[in-house]
C-alpha positions in Angstrom: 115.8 147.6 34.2 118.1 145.0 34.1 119.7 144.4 30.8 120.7 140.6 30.8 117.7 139.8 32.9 115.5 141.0 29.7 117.0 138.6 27.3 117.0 135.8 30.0 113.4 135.7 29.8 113.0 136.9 26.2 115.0 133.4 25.4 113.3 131.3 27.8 109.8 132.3 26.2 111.7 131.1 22.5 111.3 134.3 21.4 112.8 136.4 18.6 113.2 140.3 19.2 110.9 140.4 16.4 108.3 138.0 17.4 108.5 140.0 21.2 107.8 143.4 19.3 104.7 141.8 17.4 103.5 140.7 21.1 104.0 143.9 22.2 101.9 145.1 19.4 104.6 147.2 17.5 104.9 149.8 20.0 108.9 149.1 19.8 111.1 147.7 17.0 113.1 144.8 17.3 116.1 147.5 17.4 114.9 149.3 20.1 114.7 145.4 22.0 117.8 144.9 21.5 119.2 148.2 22.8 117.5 147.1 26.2 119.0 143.9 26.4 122.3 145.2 25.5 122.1 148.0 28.2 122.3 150.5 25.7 118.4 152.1 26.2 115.9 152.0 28.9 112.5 151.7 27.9 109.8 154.0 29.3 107.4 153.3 31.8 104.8 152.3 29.4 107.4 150.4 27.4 108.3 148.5 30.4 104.4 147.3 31.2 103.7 145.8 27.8 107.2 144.3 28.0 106.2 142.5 31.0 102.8 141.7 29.7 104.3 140.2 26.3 106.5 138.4 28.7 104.2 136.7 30.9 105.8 138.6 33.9 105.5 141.5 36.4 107.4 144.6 35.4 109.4 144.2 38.8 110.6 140.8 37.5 112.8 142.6 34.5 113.7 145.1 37.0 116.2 142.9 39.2 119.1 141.2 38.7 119.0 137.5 38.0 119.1 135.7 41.9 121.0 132.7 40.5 124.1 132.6 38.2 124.1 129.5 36.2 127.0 127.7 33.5 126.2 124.8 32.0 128.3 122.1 32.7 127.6 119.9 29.8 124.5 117.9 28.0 124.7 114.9 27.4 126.5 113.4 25.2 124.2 112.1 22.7 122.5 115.2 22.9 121.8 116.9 19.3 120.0 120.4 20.1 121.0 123.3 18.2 122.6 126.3 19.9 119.7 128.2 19.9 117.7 125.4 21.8 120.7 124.9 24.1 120.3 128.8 25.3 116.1 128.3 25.4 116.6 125.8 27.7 119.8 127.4 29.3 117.0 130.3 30.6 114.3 127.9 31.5 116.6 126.3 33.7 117.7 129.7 35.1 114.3 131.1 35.8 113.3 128.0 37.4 116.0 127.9 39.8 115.6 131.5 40.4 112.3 130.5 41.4 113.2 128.0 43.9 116.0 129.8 45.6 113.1 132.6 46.3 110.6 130.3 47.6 113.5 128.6 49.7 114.3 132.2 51.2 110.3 132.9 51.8 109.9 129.5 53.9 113.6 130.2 55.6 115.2 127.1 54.4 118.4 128.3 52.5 120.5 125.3 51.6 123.4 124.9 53.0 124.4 121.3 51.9 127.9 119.9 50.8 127.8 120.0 47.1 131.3 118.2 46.0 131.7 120.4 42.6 134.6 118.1 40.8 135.4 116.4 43.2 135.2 113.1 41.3 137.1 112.5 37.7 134.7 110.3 35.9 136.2 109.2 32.4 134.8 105.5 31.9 131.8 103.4 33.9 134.7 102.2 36.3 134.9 105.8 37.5 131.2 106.1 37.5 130.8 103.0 40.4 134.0 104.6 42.1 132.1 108.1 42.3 129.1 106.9 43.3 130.3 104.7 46.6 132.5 108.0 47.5 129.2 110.4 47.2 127.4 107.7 49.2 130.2 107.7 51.9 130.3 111.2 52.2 126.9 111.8 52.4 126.5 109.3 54.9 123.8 107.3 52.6 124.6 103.4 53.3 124.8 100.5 50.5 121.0 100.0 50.3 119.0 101.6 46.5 117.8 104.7 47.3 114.2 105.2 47.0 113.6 109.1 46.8 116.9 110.2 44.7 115.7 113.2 43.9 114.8 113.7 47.3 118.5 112.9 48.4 119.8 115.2 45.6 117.8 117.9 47.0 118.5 118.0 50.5 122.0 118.2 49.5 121.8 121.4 47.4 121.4 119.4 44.2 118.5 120.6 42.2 116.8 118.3 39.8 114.7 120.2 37.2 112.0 119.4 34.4 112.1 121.2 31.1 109.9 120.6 28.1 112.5 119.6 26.1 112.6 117.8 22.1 113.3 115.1 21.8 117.1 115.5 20.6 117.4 116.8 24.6 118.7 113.9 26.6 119.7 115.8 29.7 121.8 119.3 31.1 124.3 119.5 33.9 125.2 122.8 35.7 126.8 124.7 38.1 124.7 127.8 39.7 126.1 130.6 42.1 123.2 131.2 44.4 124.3 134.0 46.9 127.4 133.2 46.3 127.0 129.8 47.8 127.6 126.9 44.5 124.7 124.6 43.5 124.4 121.6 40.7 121.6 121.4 38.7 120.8 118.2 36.8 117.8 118.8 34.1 115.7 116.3 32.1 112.8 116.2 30.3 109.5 116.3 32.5 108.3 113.0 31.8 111.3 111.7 33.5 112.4 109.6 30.5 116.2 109.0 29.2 115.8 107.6 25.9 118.6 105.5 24.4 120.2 105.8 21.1 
């Protein structure tokens, strides 16, 4: 089993080590959790299972190493979440890209676009306009508004994900090593709405 990749899904799922052992119906303490997630135990066969199936996973899924490596970049500034939340959504975000990177490999379309990581210092809106027309000449996109940004975004290794988020969440930036090859992720909230403070 893989260690890290037990608590990334424990935390996407919100869950405490001792709500997981209730779901698991008491057959391990919350000590005995935290052993696996630390490395320090494996769990037996029959551990593993109702692990899984507290999880809402297949056993094989806790079994491999995470596919994607992420680091947030930031959240937004006006964002007010609490550590904990920050790391909840953290793991969402990394399961979800997880997900996409296999479904990308399945269909044979690895991505392979030119993701300019810092290439741009932004520090006031100025900066912001100065980006923008750079990004636009790199990526070849002309002067016209973009209909499909997401679409854009995507074609050029940028993932856009949606989280069920509170409402303190205004947005996540980050950086994900995905076979060694860098994507950005941008998250918001589902509903697709920024709200301003």
């Amino acid at each position: 089993m893989d260690a890290s990749r037990l608590k990334t899904i424990r935390t996407a799922r919100d869950l405490t080590l001792d709500e997981l052992s209730v779901a698991m119906g008491g057959i391990v303490t919350k000590q005995a959790l935290s052993k696996y997630e630390r490395g320090a135990s494996v769990p037996t066969p029959r551990v593993l299972v109702a692990l899984a199936k507290a999880l809402g996973v297949k056993a094989i899924e806790l079994a491999v190493p995470p596919a994607a490596d992420i680091r947030v970049v930031a959240f937004r500034k006006r964002s007010s979440l609490s550590k904990g939340a920050q790391h909840v959504l953290q793991s969402q975000v990394t399961l979800q890209l997880e997900r996409r990177v296999e479904l990308q490999e399945l269909v044979g379309r690895r991505c392979e676009g030119d993701v300019p990581l810092g290439a741009y210092e932004v520090s006031d809106l100025e900066d912001v306009e100065v980006a923008a027309e750079g990004l636009r000449d790199r990526w070849d996109l002309g002067g016209d508004p973009l209909g499909q940004l997401v679409d854009v975004l995507e074609e050029h290794c940028f993932h856009v994900v949606g989280v069920d988020a509170p409402e303190t969440f205004d947005g996540m930036s980050a950086v994900a090593e995905v076979g060694g090859e860098p994507v950005a992720v941008a998250v918001v909230t589902r509903n697709g709405v920024c709200r301003e403070r």
